[in-house]
C-alpha positions as CSV (number, residue, x, y, z in Angstrom):
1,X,0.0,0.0,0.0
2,X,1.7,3.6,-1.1
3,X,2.1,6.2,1.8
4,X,0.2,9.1,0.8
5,X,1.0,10.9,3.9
6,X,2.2,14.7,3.1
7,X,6.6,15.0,3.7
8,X,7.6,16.5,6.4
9,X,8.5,20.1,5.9
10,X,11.9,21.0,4.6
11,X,14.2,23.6,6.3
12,X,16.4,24.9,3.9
13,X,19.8,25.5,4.6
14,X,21.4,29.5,5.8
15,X,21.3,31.6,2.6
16,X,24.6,32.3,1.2
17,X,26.3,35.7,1.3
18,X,27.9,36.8,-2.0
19,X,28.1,32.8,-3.1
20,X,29.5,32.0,0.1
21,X,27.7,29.0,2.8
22,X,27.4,30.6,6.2
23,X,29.4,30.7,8.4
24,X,32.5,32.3,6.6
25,X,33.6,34.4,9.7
26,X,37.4,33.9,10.8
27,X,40.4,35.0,12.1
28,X,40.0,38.3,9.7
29,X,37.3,39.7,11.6
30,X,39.3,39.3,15.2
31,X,41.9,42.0,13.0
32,X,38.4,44.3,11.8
33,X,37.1,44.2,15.6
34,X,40.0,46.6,16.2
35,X,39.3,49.6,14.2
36,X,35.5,49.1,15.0
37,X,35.9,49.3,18.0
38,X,38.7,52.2,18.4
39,X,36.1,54.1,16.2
40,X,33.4,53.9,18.6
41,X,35.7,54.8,21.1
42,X,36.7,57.9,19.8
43,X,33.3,58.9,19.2
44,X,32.5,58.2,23.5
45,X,35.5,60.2,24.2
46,X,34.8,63.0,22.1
47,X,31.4,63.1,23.5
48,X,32.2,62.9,27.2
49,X,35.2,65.3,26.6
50,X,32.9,67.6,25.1
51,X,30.4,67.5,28.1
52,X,33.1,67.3,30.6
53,X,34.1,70.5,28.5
54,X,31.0,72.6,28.8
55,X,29.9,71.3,32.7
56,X,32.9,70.6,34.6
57,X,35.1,73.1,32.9
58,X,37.7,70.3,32.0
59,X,40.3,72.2,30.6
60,X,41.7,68.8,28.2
61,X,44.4,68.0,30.8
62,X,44.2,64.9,33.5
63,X,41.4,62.6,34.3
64,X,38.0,62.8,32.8
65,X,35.3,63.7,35.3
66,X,33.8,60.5,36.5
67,X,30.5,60.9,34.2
68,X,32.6,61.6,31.3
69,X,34.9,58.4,32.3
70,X,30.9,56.6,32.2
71,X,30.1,57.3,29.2
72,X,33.5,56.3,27.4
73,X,33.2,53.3,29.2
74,X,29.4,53.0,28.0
75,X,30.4,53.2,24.5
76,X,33.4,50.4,24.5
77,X,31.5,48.2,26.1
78,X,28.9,48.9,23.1
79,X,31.5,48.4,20.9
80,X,32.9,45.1,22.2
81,X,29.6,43.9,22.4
82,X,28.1,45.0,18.7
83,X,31.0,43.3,17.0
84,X,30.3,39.7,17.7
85,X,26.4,40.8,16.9
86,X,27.2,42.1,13.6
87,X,30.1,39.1,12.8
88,X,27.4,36.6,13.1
89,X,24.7,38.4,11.3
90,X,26.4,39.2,8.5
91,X,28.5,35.8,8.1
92,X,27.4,33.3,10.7
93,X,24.1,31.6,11.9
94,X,23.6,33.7,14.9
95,X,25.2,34.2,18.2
96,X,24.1,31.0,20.1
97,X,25.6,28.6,17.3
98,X,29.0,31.0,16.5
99,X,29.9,32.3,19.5
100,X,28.0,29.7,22.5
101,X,26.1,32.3,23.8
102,X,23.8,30.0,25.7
103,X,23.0,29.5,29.2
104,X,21.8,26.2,30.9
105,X,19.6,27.5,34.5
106,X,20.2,26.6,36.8
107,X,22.9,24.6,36.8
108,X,25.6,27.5,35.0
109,X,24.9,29.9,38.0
110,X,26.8,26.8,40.1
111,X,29.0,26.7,37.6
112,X,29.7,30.1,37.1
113,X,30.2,30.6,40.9
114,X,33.1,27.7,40.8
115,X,34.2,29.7,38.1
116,X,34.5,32.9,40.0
117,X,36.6,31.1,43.0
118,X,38.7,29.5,40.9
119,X,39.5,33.0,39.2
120,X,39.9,34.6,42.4
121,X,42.4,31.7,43.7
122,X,44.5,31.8,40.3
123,X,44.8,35.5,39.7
124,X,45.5,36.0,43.9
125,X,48.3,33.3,43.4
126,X,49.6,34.9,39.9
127,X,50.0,38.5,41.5
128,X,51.4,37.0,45.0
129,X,54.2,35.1,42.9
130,X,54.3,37.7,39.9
131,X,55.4,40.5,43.0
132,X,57.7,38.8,44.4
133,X,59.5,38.2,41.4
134,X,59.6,41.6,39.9
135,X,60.4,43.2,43.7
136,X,57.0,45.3,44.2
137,X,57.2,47.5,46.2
138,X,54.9,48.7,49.3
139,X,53.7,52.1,47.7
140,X,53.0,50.2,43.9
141,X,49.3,49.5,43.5
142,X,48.9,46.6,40.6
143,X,45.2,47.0,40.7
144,X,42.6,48.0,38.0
145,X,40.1,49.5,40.3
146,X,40.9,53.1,40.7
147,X,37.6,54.7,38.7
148,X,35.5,52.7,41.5
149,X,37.8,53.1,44.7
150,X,38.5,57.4,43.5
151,X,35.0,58.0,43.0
152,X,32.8,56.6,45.7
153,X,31.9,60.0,46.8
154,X,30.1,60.2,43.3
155,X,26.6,60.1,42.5
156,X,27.6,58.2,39.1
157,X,29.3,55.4,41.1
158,X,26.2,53.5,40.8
159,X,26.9,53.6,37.2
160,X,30.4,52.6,36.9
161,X,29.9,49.7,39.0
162,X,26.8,48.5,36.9
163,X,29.3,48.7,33.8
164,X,31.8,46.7,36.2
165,X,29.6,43.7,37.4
166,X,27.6,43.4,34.6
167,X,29.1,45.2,31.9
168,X,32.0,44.1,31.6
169,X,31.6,40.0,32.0
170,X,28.6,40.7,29.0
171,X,30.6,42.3,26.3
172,X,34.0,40.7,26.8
173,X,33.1,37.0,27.0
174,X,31.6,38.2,24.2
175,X,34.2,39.3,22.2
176,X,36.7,37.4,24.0
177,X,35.5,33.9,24.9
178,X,32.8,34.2,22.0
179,X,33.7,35.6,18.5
180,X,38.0,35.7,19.3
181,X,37.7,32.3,20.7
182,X,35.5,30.7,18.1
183,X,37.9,32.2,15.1
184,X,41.2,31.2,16.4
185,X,39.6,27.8,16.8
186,X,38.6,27.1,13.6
187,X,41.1,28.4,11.7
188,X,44.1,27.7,14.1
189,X,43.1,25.2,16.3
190,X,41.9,24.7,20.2
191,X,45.6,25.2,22.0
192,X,46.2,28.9,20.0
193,X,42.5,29.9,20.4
194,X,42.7,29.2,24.1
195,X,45.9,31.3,24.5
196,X,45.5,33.6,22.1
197,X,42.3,35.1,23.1
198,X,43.5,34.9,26.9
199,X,46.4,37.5,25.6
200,X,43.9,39.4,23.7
201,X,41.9,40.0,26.7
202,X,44.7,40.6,29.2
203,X,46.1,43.4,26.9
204,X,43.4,45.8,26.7
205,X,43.5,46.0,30.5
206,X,47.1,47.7,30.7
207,X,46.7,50.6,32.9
208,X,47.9,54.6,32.2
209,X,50.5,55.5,34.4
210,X,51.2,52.6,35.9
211,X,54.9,51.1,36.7
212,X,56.5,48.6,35.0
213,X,56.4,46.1,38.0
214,X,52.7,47.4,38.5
215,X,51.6,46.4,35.0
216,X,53.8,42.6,34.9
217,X,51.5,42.0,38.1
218,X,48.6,42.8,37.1
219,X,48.4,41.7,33.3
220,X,49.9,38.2,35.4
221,X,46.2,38.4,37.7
222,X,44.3,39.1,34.2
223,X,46.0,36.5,32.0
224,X,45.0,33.9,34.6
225,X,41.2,34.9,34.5
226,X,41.2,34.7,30.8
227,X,42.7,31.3,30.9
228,X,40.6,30.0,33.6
229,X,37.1,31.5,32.2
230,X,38.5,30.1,28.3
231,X,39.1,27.1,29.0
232,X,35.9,26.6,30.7
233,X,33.9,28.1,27.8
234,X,35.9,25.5,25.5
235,X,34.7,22.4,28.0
236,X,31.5,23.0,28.8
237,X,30.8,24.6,24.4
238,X,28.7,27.6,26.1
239,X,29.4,31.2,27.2
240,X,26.8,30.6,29.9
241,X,29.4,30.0,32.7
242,X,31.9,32.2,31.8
243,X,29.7,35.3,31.5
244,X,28.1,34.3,35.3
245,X,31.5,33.6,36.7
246,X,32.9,36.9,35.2
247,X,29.9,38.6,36.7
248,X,30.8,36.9,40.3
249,X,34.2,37.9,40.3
250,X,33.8,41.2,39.1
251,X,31.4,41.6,42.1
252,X,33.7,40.2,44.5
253,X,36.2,42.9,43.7
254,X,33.8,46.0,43.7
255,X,32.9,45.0,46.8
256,X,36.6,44.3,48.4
257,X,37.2,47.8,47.1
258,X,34.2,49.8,48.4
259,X,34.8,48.2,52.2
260,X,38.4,48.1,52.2
């Protein structure tokens, strides 16, 4: 007896773009990130120069004004964040497939948490060894944590640290953990996209100013988040955990600052 009953419906596959099957992103578009970026950067400057210009009579010289400080802040974090968005648009099959942006409740926020404490152990044991070795002195200060801990007088110190806790893990696993990761991965391999995306995200976090000694000890702390939260991302094929235990450990350190 024939089967007459109607074929299931067929999905058919992401349309090409310009001939090409999706996804075509790579290793190219960790190199593009950087100009986009910068340029949005520019333009958050510019803007909270301008303001801190007219209102605070900021005569160019020095430290923004914390609100100005906000809003440049406000637009790199946009930045980190639109780039992945617009890489997987344009050449992928959207953010949860290219760059693992999932999340699995509640079992991530565990995970995430784990995540946090093993970040706090490694980066506490990379800046106690990392000090010792380059002779740190008492007065040195290898922290990142100035705009929070020079500013808590401020009424926009409720902003910075909502940039800081949730910010921050958002649009740099990301960029980091998501669309760096993923390229260096396919095109490279596991071992370089692990490490290479762990020294893409310490550098960004060099600080102005700071000492030679200061900067080895904390670009040691940094590098040993990266690792910990990439490799993670890498086991468990989800930005989920990452993104929560960046979030927890970020928090932590707000909080150590404001009390201490």
């Amino acid at each position: 007896m024939n089967d007459s009953s109607p074929a299931a419906p067929h999905t058919p596959p992401p349309a090409p773009s310009n001939g090409r099957a999706r996804p075509f992103w790579g290793s190219v578009d960790i190199l593009l990130a950087i100009p986009f970026i910068i340029a949005i950067i520019i333009v958050g400057t510019a803007i909270a120069s301008v303001l801190a210009t007219v209102f605070s009579d900021w005569d160019g010289t020095g430290d923004l004004p914390v609100y100005g400080l906000f809003i440049a802040v406000v637009f790199q974090q946009f930045g980190q964040g639109l780039w992945p968005w617009v890489v997987s648009k344009r050449k992928g099959l959207g953010m949860a497939s290219d760059w693992k942006f999932r999340f699995d409740w509640p079992g991530d926020i565990a995970k995430g948490l784990g995540l946090a404490v093993l970040c706090v152990i490694g980066s506490t044991a990379a800046t106690a060894l990392t000090s010792v070795l380059v002779g740190l002195g008492d007065d040195e200060d290898p922290s990142n944590t100035s705009i929070i801990s020079d500013n808590q007088d401020s009424p926009w110190l409720l902003g910075v640290i909502l940039l800081v806790v949730f910010g921050a893990p958002l649009t740099e696993e990301l960029l980091f953990r998501g669309l760096i990761l993923r390229a260096l991965e396919k095109d490279l391999g596991i071992y370089v996209a692990i490490i290479g995306s762990t020294l893409l995200f310490t550098l960004p976090h060099m600080q102005a100013g700071a000492t030679g000694g200061e900067t080895i000890v904390l670009l040691a702390g940094i590098a040993t988040i990266g690792l910990v939260l990439g490799i993670a991302t890498v086991r468990l094929d989800r930005l989920g955990p990452a993104i929560i235990g960046h979030f927890f450990f970020n928090a932590f350190g707000t909080l150590m600052t404001l009390v201490t």
